[in-house]
C-alpha positions in Angstrom: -11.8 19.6 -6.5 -13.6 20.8 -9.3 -14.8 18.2 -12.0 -16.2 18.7 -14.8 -12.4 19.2 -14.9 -10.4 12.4 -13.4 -5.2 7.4 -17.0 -3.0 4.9 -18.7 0.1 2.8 -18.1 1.7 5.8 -16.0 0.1 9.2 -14.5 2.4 10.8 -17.6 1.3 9.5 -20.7 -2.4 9.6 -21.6 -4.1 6.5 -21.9 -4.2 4.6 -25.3 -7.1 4.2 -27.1 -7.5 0.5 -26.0 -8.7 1.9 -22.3 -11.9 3.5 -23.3 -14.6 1.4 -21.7 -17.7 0.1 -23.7 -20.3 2.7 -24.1 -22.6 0.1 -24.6 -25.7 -1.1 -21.4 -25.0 -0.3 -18.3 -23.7 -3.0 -15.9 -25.7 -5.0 -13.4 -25.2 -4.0 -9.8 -22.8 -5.6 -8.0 -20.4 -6.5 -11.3 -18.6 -5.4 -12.5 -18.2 -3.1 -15.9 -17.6 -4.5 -18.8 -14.9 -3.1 -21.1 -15.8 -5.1 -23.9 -13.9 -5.2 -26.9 -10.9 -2.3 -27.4 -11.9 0.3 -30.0 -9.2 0.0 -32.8 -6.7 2.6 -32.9 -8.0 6.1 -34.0 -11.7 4.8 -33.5 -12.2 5.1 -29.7 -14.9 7.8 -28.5 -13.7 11.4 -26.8 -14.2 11.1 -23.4 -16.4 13.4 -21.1 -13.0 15.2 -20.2 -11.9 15.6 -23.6 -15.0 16.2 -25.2 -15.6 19.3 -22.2 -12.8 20.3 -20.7 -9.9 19.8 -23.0 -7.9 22.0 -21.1 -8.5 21.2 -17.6 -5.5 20.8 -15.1 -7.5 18.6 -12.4 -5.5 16.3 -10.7 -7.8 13.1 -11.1 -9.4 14.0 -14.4 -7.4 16.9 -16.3 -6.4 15.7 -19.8 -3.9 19.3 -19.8 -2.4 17.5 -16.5 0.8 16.1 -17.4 1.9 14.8 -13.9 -2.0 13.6 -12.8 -4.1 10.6 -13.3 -6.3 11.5 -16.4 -8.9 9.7 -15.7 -11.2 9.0 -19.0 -15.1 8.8 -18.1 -18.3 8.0 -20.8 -21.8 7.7 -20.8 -23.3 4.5 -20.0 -24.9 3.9 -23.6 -27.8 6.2 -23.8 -28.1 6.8 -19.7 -27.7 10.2 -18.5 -27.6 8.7 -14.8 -24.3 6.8 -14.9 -21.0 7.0 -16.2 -18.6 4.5 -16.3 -14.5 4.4 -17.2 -11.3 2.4 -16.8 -8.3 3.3 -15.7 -4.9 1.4 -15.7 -1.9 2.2 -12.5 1.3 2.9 -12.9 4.0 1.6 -10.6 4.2 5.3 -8.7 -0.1 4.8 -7.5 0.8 2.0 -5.1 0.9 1.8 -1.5 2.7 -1.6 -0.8 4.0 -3.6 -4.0 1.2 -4.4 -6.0 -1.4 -2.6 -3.8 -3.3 0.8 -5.3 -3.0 3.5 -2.8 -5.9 4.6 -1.2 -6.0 8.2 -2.1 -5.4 7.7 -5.9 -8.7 5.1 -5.6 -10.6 8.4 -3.6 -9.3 10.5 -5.9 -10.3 8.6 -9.0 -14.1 8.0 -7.5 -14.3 11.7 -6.7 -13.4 12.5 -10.3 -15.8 9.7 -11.6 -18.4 11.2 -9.1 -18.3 14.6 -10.4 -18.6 13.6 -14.1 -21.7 12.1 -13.4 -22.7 14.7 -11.6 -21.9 17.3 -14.9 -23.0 14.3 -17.6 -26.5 14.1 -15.4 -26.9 18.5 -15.4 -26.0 19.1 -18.7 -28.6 15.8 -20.2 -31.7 16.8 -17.0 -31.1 20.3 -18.2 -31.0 20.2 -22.3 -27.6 21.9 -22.8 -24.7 21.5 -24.5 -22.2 21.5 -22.8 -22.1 20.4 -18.9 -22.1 23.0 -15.7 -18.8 22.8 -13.5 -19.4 20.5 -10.8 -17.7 20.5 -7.5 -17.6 18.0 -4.7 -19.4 19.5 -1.4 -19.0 15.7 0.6 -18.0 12.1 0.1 -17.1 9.0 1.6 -15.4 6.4 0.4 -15.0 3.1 1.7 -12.1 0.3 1.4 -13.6 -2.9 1.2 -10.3 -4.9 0.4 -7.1 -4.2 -1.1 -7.0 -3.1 -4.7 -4.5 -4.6 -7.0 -2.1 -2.2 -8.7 -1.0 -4.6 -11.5 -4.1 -4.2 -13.7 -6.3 -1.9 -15.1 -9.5 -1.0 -12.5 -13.0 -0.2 -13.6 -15.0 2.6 -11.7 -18.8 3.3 -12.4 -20.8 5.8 -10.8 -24.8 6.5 -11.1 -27.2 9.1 -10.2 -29.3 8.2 -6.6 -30.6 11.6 -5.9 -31.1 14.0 -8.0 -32.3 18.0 -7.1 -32.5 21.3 -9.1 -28.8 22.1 -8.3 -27.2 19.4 -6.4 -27.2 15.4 -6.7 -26.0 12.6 -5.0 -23.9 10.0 -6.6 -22.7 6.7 -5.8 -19.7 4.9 -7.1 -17.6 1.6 -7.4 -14.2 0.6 -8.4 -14.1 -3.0 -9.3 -10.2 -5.1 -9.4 -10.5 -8.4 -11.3 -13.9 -8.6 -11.2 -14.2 -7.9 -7.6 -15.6 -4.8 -5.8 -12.5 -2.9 -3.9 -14.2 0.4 -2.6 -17.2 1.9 -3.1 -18.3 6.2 -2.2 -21.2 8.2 -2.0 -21.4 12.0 -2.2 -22.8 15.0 -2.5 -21.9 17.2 -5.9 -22.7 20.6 -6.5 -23.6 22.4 -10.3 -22.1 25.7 -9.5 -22.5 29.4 -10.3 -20.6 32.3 -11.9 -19.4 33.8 -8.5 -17.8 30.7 -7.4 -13.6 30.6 -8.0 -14.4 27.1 -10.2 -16.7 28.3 -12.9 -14.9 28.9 -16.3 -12.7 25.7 -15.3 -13.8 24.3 -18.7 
């Protein structure tokens, strides 16, 4: 899944501007991100996916995807090592009523995970515009059961970085609570692989 290609009240409809998270410190560990207050209408921030790759038909994070999940991701304040988002269900992402299914929440911290990954490349190696990332391993874990009713926060920092490829670890918070966490390996790729000129 490339990323550098991961929505709002349904997997149609692109988030309003309400969702965009606070750009503002990053969170403690272990709590969970704060949205703060909803940028008025017209005011909120591009996200990473709309600032880079306008066009991008991921399923998790492409803003050009009609039918996925559109994730929206942004810099935590000035931090190149962690990105942080929201994201609110629709009533199609569940597994039981009023449960998030367990591959949307993989598939929204593999998106998360990959912008990081890009966000950290493109700031570590003074461009302008990030490298296409792609996801070479992760696990994710379920700690509990994940309301669907509400919107869910996700956060994901840098905790190895090399020359090419980084490891990054996420969480998706639910009410204030810690539902699943992952940690994987992302890749910056090159020209020869079938991903690059994604974005």
């Amino acid at each position: 899944m490339t990323r550098a290609d991961s929505g709002g009240p349904d997997a149609g409809s692109a988030p309003e501007a309400g969702n965009a998270p606070d750009a503002g410190s990053a969170p403690e560990a272990g709590n969970a991100p704060d949205a703060g207050s909803a940028p008025e209408a017209g005011n909120a921030p591009d996200a990473l996916q709309e600032r880079y790759a306008p066009e991008s038909i991921c399923f998790g994070c492409g803003q050009a995807n009609p039918e996925g999940l559109r994730l929206r991701s942004f810099p935590a304040g000035d931090s190149s090592e962690e990105v942080v988002a929201e994201w609110t269900p629709g009533p199609n992402h569940r597994s039981f009523p009023g449960i998030l299914n367990g591959g949307i929440i993989g598939t929204l911290l593999d998106c998360q995970c990959n912008w990081c990954a890009a966000h950290y490349f493109m700031r570590a190696r003074g461009l302008d515009h990030p490298p296409v990332t792609v996801t070479a391993e992760y696990t994710v874990r379920l700690r509990k059961p994940t309301p669907s009713e509400a919107p869910v926060q996700l956060r994901a920092r840098i905790a190895e970085a090399g020359e090419r490829k980084v490891v990054v670890e996420a969480e998706l918070f639910a009410g204030g609570e810690r539902t699943a966490t992952c940690s994987g390996t992302f890749v910056a790729i090159g020209e020869r692989h079938p991903a690059h000129g994604t974005r």
